[in-house]
C-alpha positions in Angstrom: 45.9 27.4 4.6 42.2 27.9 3.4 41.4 23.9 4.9 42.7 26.1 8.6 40.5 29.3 7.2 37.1 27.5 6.6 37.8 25.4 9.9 38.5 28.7 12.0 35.3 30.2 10.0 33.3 27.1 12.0 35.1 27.0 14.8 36.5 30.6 16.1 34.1 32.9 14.4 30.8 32.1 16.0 29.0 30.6 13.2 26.9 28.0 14.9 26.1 24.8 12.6 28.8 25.6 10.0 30.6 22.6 8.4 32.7 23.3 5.2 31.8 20.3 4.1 28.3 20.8 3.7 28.6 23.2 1.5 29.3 22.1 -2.1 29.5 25.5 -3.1 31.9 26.9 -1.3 34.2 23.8 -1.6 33.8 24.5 -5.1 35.1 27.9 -4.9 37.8 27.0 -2.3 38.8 23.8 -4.6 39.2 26.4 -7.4 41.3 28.8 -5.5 43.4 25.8 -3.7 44.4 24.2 -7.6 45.5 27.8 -8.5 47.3 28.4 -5.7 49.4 25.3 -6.2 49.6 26.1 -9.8 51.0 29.0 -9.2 53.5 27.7 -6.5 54.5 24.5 -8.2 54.8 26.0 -11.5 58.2 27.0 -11.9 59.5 24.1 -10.1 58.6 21.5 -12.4 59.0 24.0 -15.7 62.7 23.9 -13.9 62.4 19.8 -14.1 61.3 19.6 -17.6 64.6 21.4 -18.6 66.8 20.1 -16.6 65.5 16.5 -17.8 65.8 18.1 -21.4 62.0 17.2 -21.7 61.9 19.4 -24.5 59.0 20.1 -27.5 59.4 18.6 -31.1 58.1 21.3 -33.5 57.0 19.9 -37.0 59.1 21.2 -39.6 56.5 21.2 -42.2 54.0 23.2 -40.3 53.8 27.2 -39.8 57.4 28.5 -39.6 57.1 30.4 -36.9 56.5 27.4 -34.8 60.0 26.7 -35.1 61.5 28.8 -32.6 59.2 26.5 -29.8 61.8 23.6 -30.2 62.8 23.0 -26.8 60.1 24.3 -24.8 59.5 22.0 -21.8 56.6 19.8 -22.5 55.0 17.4 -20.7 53.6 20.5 -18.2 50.0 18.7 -18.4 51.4 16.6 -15.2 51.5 19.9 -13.3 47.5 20.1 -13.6 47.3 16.8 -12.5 48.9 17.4 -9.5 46.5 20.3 -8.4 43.5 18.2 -9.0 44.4 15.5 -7.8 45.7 17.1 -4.4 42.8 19.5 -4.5 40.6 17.3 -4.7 41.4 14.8 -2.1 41.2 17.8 0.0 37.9 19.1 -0.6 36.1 16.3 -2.1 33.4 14.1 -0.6 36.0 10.7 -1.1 32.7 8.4 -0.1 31.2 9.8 -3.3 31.9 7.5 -6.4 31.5 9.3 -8.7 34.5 11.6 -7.7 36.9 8.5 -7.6 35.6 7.6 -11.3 36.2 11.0 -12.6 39.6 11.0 -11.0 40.6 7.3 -12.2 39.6 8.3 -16.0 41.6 11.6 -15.4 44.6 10.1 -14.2 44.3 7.1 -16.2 44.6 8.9 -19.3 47.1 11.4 -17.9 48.8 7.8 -17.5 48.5 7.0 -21.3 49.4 10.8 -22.6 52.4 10.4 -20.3 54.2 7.5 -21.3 53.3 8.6 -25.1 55.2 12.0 -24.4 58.1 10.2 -22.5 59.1 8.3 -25.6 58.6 11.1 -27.7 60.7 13.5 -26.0 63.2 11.3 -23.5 64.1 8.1 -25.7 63.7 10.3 -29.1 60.9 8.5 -30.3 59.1 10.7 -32.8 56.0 8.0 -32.9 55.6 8.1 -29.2 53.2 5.1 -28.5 52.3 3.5 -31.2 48.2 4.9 -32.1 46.6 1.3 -31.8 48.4 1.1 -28.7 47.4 4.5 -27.3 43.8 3.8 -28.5 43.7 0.3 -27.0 44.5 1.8 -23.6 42.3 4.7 -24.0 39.3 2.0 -25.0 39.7 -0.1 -21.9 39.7 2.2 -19.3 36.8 3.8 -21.4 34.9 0.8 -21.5 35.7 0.0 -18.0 34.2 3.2 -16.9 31.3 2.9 -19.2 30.3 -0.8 -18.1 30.9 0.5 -14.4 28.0 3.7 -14.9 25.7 1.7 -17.0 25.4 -1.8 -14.4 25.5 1.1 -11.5 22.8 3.6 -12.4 19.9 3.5 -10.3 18.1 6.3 -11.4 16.0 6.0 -14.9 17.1 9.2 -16.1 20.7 8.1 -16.0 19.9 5.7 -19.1 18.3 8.7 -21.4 19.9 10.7 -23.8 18.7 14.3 -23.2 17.9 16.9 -25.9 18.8 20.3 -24.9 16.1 23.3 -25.4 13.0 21.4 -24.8 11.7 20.0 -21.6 10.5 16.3 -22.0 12.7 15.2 -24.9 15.0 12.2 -24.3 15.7 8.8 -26.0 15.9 5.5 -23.5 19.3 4.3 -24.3 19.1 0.9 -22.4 22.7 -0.5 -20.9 24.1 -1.0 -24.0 23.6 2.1 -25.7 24.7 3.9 -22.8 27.7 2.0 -22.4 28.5 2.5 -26.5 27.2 6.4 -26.2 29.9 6.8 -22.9 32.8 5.2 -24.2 32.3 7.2 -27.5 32.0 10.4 -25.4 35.2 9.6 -23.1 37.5 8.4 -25.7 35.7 11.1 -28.1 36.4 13.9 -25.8 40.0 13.0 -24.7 41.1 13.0 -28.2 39.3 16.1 -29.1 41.1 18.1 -27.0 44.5 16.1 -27.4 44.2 17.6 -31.3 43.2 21.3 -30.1 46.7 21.9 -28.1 48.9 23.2 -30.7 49.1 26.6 -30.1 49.9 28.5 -26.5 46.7 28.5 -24.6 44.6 27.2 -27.0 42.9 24.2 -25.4 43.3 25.2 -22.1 40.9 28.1 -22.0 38.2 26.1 -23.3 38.5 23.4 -21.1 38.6 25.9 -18.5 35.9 27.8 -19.9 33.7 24.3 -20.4 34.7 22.8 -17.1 33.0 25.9 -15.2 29.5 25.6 -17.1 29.9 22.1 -16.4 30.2 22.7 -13.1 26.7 24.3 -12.9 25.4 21.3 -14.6 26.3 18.8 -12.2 25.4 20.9 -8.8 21.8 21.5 -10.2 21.9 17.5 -11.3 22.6 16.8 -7.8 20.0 18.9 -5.9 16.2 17.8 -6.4 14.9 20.9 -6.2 16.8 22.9 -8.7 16.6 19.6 -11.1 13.0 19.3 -11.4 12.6 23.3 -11.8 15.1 23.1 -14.7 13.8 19.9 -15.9 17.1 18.1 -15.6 17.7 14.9 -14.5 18.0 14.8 -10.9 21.1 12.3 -10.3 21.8 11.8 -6.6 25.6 12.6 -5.9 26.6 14.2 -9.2 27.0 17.6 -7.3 29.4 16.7 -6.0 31.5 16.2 -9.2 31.4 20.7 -9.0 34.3 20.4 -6.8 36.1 18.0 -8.8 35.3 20.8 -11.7 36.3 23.8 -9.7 39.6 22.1 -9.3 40.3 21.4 -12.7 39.3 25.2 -13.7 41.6 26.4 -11.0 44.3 24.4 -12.0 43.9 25.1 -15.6 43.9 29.0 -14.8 47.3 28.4 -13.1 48.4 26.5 -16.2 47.5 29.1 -18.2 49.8 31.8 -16.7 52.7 29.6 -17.9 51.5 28.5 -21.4 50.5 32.0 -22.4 51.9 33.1 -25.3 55.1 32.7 -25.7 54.2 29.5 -23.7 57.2 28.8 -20.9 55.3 25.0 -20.9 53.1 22.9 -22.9 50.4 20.7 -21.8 51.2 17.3 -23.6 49.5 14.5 -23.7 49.5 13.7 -20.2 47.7 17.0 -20.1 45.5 17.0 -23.0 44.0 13.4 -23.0 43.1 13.9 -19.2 41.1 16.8 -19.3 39.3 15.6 -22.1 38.6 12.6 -20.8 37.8 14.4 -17.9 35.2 16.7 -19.6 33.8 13.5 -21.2 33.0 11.4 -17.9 31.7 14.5 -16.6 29.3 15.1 -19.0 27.9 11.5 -19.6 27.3 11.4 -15.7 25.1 14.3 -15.3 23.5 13.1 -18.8 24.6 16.5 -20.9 26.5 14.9 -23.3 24.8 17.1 -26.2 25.4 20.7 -24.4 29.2 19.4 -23.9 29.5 19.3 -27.8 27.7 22.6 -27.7 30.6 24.0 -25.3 33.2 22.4 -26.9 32.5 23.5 -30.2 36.0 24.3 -31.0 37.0 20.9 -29.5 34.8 19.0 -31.8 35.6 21.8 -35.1 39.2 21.2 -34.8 38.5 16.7 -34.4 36.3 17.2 -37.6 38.7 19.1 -39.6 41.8 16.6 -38.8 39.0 13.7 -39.9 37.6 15.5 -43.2 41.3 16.4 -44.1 42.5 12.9 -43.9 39.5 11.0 -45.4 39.5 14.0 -48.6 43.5 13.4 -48.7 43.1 9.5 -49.2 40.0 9.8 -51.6 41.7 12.6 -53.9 45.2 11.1 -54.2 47.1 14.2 -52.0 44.2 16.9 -52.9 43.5 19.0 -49.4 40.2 21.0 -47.9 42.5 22.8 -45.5 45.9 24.4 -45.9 46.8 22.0 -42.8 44.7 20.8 -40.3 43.8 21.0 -37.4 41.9 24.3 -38.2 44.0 26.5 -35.9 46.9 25.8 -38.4 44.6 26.7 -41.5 44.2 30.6 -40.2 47.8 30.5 -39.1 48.9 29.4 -42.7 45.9 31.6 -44.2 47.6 34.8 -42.3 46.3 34.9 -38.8 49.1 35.6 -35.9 48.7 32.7 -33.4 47.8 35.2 -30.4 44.6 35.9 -33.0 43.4 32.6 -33.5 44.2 31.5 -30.1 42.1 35.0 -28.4 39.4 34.3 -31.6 38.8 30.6 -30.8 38.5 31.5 -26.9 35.7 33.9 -28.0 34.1 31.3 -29.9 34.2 29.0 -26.9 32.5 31.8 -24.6 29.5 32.5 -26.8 29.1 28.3 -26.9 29.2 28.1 -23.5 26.3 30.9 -22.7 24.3 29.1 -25.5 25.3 25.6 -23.3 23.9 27.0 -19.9 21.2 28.6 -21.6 19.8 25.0 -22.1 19.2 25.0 -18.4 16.2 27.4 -18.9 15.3 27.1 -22.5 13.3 23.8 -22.4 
């Protein structure tokens, strides 16, 4: 419907010279609005699959009490933003752009990886799911596959720097093999970041929403010369196009969102969680903003930090704990916070880290 709405706009209106596909931002809007429209429309049907396979959630017994009443809840939902990106992206992506085809590979490669992990949790009753080395073996090559591919491919100097936000000539040479270290860290980083943050209904999605929009911005100004060299951002020819790819995933995430609001009808998964992360990740190391991502995704890294600290102090104490259970979203549950309050708090964290991320684009 809107493919036959910008095609009548260039065809039947009288606009002389227009071509949809010229026009990244308006393919990014239209991906946006395409992803939530078959959000919205697939939606039920596949919440109605996830019952009626009995792909239900596996609450943790020893966690807030009040969790317990999710048992059940079809998980596994993540697949349903796959779907819209995927589909919305074919349709209003440049497909002779590679860095679209990367993005999408690492997306649904992951999704790949999160979804046979969920599949043996929740169909053959396998409370381990894939087995961690396992999961992080997977997640490592196509990380490393990805991160080879970018580093033996760039063609532009600035794609080998590491860039330091809020000041305008600042940036490290990385070479080919501290890029390729520095992107597999950031895609596997990233993927497993936001894997921890989804416990609670809508809690990672927001964000990722949230991030993937600033995001957006990052990699249309990366791609045009002009705005690139006003901002003082590495100009990287093609990476505008990866705003479509973005647009898609906030669409889709916004449709996602109006069935895992709380009380969530879905959850994300893993098939859900590792994508987008993953997907944040590629994103970010291709435009060269890995920094501001861990700016945006405050919460993302926060919640990764508290899991480490609270294992590494549990081992070295002998059962002693910083946190009343981690991740962090659990610790202000336990400490007395409802769930809608951390979940509405933590999305209000991520806004005021994302401003500070696109303020970077002027403050250098």
């Amino acid at each position: 419907m809107l493919l036959m709405l910008a095609q009548w706009l260039s065809q039947d209106f009288g606009i002389r010279g227009f071509n949809v596909l010229n026009y990244i931002t308006l393919r990014t809007v239209l991906a946006a609005m395409t992803a939530l429209i078959i959000s919205f429309v697939a939606g039920p049907h596949v919440i109605r699959w996830l019952a009626a396979k009995k792909i239900g959630q596996a609450v943790r017994t020893d966690g807030p009490q009040t969790h317990l009443v999710k048992s059940g809840t079809p998980t596994m939902g993540g697949i349903l933003i796959l779907i819209a990106i995927g589909v919305t992206t074919l349709l209003w992506g440049d497909l002779s752009n590679r860095y679209v085809w990367v993005v999408l590979i690492v997306t649904l490669g992951y999704g790949g990886i999160g979804w046979y992990d969920d599949w043996k949790k929740v169909v053959y009753r396998d409370p381990k799911g894939l087995a961690s080395r396992w999961k992080y073996f997977w997640q490592s090559v196509i990380g490393l596959v990805v991160a080879v591919y970018l580093g033996l491919s760039a063609n532009v100097p600035a794609q080998m720097e590491l860039i330091v936000p809020f000041f305008k000539t600042v940036s490290y040479p990385l070479g080919v093999v501290g890029f390729i270290v520095l992107t597999y860290l950031v895609i596997v980083g990233s993927s497993n970041a936001v894997n921890l943050t989804d416990g609670l209904d809508g809690l990672a999605i927001m964000p990722t929403v949230l991030v993937a929009s600033a995001l957006a911005i990052f990699a249309y100004v990366a791609g045009n010369a002009v705005f690139a060299k006003y901002l003082f951002v590495p100009y990287i020819p093609g990476a505008g196009e990866l705003a479509v790819f973005l647009g898609a995933m906030a669409g889709a995430g916004l449709g996602f969102l109006w069935f895992n609001a709380y009380p969530a009808e879905v959850f994300m998964g893993d098939v859900g969680a590792l994508a987008l992360g993953a997907a944040l990740g590629t994103v970010a190391v291709i435009v060269r903003q890995e920094i501001v991502l861990a700016i945006m995704g405050g919460v993302f890294v926060v919640e990764t930090l508290s899991v480490a600290m609270q294992v590494l102090y549990f081992k070295h104490t002998g059962g002693k704990r910083i946190f009343r259970m981690a991740p962090l979203h659990h610790h202000f549950e336990l400490g007395g916070w409802k769930e809608t309050q951390v979940v509405v708090r933590f999305w209000i964290i991520t806004i005021m880290l994302v401003l500070v991320g696109l303020s970077t684009l002027k403050i250098r």
